[in-house]
N, C-alpha and C positions, 0 to 999 in steps of 0.2 A: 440314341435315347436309352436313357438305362431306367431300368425298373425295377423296385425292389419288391419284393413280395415277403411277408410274413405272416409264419405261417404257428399259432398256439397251440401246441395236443397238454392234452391234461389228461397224463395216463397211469390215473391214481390207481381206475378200475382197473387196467388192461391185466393182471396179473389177477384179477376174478377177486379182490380185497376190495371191501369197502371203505372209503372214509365219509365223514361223520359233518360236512361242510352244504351250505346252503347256499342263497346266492351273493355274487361279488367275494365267496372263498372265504367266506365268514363260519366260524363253528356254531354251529347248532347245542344249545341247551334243552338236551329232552329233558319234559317233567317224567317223573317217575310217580307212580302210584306209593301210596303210604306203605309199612311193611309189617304185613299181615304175614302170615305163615299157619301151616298145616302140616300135620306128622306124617311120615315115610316110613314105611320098612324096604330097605332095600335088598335085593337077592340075593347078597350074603349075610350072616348073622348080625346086621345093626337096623340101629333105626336111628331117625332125625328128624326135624324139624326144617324146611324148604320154604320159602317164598310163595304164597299164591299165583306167581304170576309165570312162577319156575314149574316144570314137569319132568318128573322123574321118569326117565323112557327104558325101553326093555332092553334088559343085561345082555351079552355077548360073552362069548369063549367063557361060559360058566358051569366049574366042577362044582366037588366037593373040597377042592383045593387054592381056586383060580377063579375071580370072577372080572369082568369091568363093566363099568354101567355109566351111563351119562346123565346129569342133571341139566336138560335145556331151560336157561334162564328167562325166554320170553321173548317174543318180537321185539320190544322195547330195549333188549341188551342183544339180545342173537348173540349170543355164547353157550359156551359148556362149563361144568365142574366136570371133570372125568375122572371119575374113579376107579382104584384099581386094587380088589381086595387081594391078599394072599394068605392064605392060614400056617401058621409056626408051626414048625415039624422039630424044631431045634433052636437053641437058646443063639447057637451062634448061626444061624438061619436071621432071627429077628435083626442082629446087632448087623449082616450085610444088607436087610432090606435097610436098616435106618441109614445106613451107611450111601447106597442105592439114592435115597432120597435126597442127601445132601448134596450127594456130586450133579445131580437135576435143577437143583438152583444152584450151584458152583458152574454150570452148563454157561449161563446168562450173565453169570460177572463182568464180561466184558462187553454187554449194552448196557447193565443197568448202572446206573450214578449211587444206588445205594442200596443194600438189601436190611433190611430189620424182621426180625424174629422174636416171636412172643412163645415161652414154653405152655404149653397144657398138662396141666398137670388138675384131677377129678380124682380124687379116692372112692367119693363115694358112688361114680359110675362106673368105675377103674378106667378110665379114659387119661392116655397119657402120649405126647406130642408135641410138635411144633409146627407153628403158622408163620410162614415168610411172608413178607411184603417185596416185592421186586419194584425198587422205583425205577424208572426210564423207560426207552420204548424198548421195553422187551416183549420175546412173544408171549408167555407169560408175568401175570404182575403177581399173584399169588398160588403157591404151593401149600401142603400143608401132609404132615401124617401124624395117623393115631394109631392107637398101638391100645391092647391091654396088659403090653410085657408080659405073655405069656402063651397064648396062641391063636391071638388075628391078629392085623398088619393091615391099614387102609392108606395109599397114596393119593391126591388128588392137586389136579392144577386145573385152575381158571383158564382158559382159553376162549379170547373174544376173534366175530369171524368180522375182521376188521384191520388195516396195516395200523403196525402200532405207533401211537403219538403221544406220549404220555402225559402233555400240557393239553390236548386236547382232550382227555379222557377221564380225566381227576373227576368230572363230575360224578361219569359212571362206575368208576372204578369204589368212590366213597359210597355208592349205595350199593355195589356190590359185596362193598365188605362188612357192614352192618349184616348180611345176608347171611353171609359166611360165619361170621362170629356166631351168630343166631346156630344155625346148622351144626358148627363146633360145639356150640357148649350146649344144646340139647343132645348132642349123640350119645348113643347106649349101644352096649352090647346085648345082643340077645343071649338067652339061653342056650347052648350046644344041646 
C-alpha cells in the first residue's frame, strides 16, 4: 500500500516579514484615510509637514553634528521614513554626502526594474535635492535628500516592515508618496 502525504507550509512569516494577503492568497486593498497633515520640527534644524496618521518618534545618536530620527507611518502602512541628518563642515563634505546617497539607490539596481528621480530644487526655502522612486521589489521604494548647499544635509528612505512585492504594494506605495511629496515640499530649514 503506498501513501502519499502532502504536506503545504506557507513561510511568508517564518523570516518575522509580513505579507499583505487574505483568505484563498488574495491581496488585500487597505482603504487608507484621506491626507490630512500637520507640522513637525524635527531634532535637527528643520521642520515639515507629516501625515496625521504618521508620528514623528524620539531622535537617536543626536549631536550637534549627527542626528537620525524616525517617522512611523501608522498601523495602516507599519513603516518608516528614517532620517538621517548631518551638518556641512565643508563644501567637499556636502558633494561626498550627495555622492553617499546616490550609491544607496545604486545599492538596489539590481532588484528594481527601474528607478526615476525627480530634482528639488526651492529657492525660496533654499531647499535643494533629489527624490528617487525604486520600482520592483526592492527593500526600499523611495529615497530622497535635501540639502541647503551650504550647511545641513538630510538623507531619508521609506522602509515598509513587510517582504517586498511591488504588484502587491502599488496601492500603498501611491499613498505613501502623495505623503512624501507633501513632507518634501513643505520642508524648511530652521534658523542656526
Amino acid at each position: 500500500m503506498f501513501l502519499l502525504f502532502i504536506v503545504s507550509c506557507n513561510d511568508d512569516e517564518s523570516d518575522g516579514a509580513k505579507t499583505l494577503r487574505g483568505q484563498n492568497s488574495t491581496f488585500l486593498k487597505i482603504e487608507f484615510p484621506d491626507h490630512n497633515y500637520h507640522l513637525e520640527e524635527g531634532a535637527a534644524p528643520f521642520k515639515f509637514k507629516i501625515s496625521d496618521i504618521s508620528t514623528l518618534k524620539t531622535p537617536v545618536n543626536c549631536n550637534e553634528y549627527y542626528c537620525e530620527q524616525e517617522i512611523y507611518l501608522g498601523r495602516e502602512i507599519d513603516g518608516n521614513i528614517n532620517l538621517f541628518y548631518k551638518k556641512v563642515k565643508h563644501p567637499d563634505s556636502l558633494a561626498r554626502l550627495i555622492n553617499f546617497s546616490n550609491e544607496e539607490v545604486d545599492f538596489h539596481k539590481m532588484k528594481a526594474s527601474k528607478i526615476e528621480y525627480n530634482q528639488i530644487i526651492d529657492t525660496d526655502s533654499n531647499v535643494y535635492g533629489t527624490l528617487f522612486e525604486l520600482k520592483g521589489d526592492v527593500a526600499t521604494n523611495f529615497q530622497f535628500y535635501l540639502t541647503d548647499s551650504i550647511r545641513n544635509f538630510v538623507r531619508g528612505e521609506v522602509v515598509l516592515n513587510c517582504v517586498p512585492n511591488y504588484d502587491s504594494l502599488q496601492h500603498v506605495l501611491g499613498y505613501i508618496k502623495v505623503d512624501l511629496e507633501e513632507m518634501i515640499n513643505s520642508f524648511e530649514w530652521l534658523k542656526d
